[in-house]
C-alpha positions as CSV (number, residue, x, y, z in Angstrom):
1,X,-11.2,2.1,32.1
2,X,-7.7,1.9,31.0
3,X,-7.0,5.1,28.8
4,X,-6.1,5.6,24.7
5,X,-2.6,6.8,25.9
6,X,-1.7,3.7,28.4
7,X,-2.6,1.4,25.7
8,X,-0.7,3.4,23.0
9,X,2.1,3.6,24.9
10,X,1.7,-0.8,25.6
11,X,2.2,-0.8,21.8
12,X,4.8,2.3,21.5
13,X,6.8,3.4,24.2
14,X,8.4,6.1,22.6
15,X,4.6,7.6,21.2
16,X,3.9,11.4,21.4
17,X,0.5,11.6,20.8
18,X,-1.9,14.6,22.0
19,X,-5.9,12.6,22.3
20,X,-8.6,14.7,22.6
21,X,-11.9,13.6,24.2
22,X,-10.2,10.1,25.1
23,X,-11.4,9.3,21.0
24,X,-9.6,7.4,18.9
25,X,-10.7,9.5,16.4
26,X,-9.0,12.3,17.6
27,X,-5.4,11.2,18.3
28,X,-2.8,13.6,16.9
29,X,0.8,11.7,16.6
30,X,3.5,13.8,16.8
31,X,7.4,14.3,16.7
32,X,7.2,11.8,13.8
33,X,5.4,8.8,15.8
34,X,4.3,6.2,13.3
35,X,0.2,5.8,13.9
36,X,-1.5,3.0,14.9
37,X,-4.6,1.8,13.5
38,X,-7.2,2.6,15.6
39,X,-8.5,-0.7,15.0
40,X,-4.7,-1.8,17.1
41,X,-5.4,0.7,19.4
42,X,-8.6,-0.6,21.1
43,X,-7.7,-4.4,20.8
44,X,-5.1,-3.3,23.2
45,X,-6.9,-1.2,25.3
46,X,-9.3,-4.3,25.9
47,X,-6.9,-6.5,26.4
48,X,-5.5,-4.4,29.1
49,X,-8.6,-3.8,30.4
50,X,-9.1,-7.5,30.5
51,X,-5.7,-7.9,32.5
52,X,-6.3,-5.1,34.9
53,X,-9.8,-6.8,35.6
54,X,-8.7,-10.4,36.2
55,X,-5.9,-9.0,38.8
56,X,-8.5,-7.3,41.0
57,X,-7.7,-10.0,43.7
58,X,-4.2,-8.9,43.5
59,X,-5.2,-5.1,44.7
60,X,-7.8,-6.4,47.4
61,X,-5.5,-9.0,48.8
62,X,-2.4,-5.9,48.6
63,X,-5.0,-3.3,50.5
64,X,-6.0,-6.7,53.1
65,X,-2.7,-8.1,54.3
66,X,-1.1,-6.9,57.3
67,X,2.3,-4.8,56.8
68,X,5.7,-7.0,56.7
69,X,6.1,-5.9,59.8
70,X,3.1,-6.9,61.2
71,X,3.5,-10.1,60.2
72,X,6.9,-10.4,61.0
73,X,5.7,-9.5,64.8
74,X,2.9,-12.2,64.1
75,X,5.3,-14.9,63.4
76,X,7.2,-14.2,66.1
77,X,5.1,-14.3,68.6
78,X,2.1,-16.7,67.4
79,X,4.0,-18.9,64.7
80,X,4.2,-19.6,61.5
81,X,1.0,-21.6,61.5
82,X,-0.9,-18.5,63.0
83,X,0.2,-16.3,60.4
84,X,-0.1,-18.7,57.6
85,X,-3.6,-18.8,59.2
86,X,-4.2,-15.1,59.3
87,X,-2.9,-15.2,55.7
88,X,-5.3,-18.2,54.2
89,X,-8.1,-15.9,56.0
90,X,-7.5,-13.2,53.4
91,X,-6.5,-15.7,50.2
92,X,-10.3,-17.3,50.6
93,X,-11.8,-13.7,51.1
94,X,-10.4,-12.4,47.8
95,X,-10.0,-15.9,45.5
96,X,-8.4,-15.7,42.1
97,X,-11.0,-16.6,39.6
Protein backbone atom coordinates (compact mmCIF):
# COMPACT_ATOMS: atom_id res chain seq x y z
CA UNK A 1 0.00 0.00 0.00
CA UNK A 2 1.50 3.21 -0.96
CA UNK A 3 1.90 5.38 2.34
CA UNK A 4 0.16 8.95 3.58
CA UNK A 5 3.68 10.49 3.30
CA UNK A 6 4.52 9.30 -0.53
CA UNK A 7 1.26 10.52 -1.61
CA UNK A 8 1.60 13.90 0.36
CA UNK A 9 4.77 14.46 -0.84
CA UNK A 10 3.10 13.62 -4.88
CA UNK A 11 1.02 16.73 -3.96
CA UNK A 12 3.76 18.74 -1.91
CA UNK A 13 7.25 18.15 -2.27
CA UNK A 14 8.40 20.47 0.07
CA UNK A 15 5.72 18.88 3.07
CA UNK A 16 6.99 18.31 6.64
CA UNK A 17 4.48 16.41 8.07
CA UNK A 18 4.90 13.91 11.23
CA UNK A 19 1.73 10.95 10.60
CA UNK A 20 0.99 8.93 13.20
CA UNK A 21 -0.60 5.43 12.81
CA UNK A 22 -0.38 5.91 8.87
CA UNK A 23 -4.12 8.05 9.68
CA UNK A 24 -5.08 10.78 8.02
CA UNK A 25 -6.50 11.84 10.95
CA UNK A 26 -3.45 12.15 12.57
CA UNK A 27 -1.16 14.14 10.26
CA UNK A 28 0.72 17.01 12.00
CA UNK A 29 2.04 19.69 9.29
CA UNK A 30 4.81 21.40 10.21
CA UNK A 31 7.51 24.18 9.52
CA UNK A 32 4.49 26.14 8.16
CA UNK A 33 3.38 23.38 5.40
CA UNK A 34 -0.07 24.38 4.07
CA UNK A 35 -2.53 21.10 4.85
CA UNK A 36 -4.17 19.11 2.55
CA UNK A 37 -7.56 18.06 2.81
CA UNK A 38 -7.62 14.74 3.84
CA UNK A 39 -10.18 14.20 1.31
CA UNK A 40 -6.90 15.28 -1.41
CA UNK A 41 -4.81 13.18 0.41
CA UNK A 42 -6.38 9.74 -0.20
CA UNK A 43 -7.61 10.52 -3.87
CA UNK A 44 -3.92 10.63 -4.39
CA UNK A 45 -2.85 7.88 -2.49
CA UNK A 46 -5.37 5.66 -4.75
CA UNK A 47 -4.40 6.97 -7.55
CA UNK A 48 -0.93 6.05 -6.91
CA UNK A 49 -1.80 2.94 -5.76
CA UNK A 50 -3.67 2.44 -9.00
CA UNK A 51 -0.38 3.33 -10.98
CA UNK A 52 1.91 1.26 -8.92
CA UNK A 53 -0.64 -1.72 -9.50
CA UNK A 54 -1.04 -1.43 -13.30
CA UNK A 55 3.09 -1.33 -13.63
CA UNK A 56 3.43 -4.73 -11.92
CA UNK A 57 4.55 -6.19 -15.40
CA UNK A 58 7.13 -3.62 -15.38
CA UNK A 59 8.85 -5.03 -11.93
CA UNK A 60 8.33 -8.86 -13.04
CA UNK A 61 9.65 -8.32 -16.57
CA UNK A 62 12.79 -5.96 -14.70
CA UNK A 63 13.45 -9.10 -12.00
CA UNK A 64 12.96 -11.73 -15.47
CA UNK A 65 15.32 -10.33 -18.20
CA UNK A 66 18.69 -11.34 -18.44
CA UNK A 67 21.50 -8.69 -17.40
CA UNK A 68 22.72 -6.27 -20.42
CA UNK A 69 25.45 -8.14 -20.44
CA UNK A 70 23.95 -11.34 -20.84
CA UNK A 71 22.17 -10.37 -23.57
CA UNK A 72 24.79 -8.61 -25.14
CA UNK A 73 26.78 -12.14 -25.03
CA UNK A 74 23.37 -13.60 -26.41
CA UNK A 75 23.40 -11.52 -29.43
CA UNK A 76 26.63 -12.08 -30.08
CA UNK A 77 26.75 -15.41 -30.25
CA UNK A 78 23.05 -16.67 -31.14
CA UNK A 79 21.67 -13.39 -32.98
CA UNK A 80 19.49 -10.99 -32.73
CA UNK A 81 16.56 -13.24 -33.60
CA UNK A 82 17.62 -15.54 -30.60
CA UNK A 83 17.61 -12.89 -28.19
CA UNK A 84 14.64 -11.11 -29.58
CA UNK A 85 13.25 -14.68 -28.94
CA UNK A 86 14.57 -15.08 -25.45
CA UNK A 87 13.06 -11.59 -24.98
CA UNK A 88 9.27 -12.17 -26.46
CA UNK A 89 9.54 -15.39 -24.01
CA UNK A 90 9.48 -13.11 -21.03
CA UNK A 91 7.01 -10.12 -22.70
CA UNK A 92 4.18 -13.03 -23.08
CA UNK A 93 4.96 -14.38 -19.44
CA UNK A 94 4.39 -11.01 -17.87
CA UNK A 95 1.67 -9.14 -20.52
CA UNK A 96 0.64 -5.57 -19.86
CA UNK A 97 -2.95 -5.56 -19.12
Amino acid sequence: MIDLAKAILAINSNASVVIRNEDVKNIEWQNGTTPIAEADILAKQKELQTAYDNNAYQRSRAVAYPSMADQLDDIYHNGLDEWKKTIKAIKDKYPKE
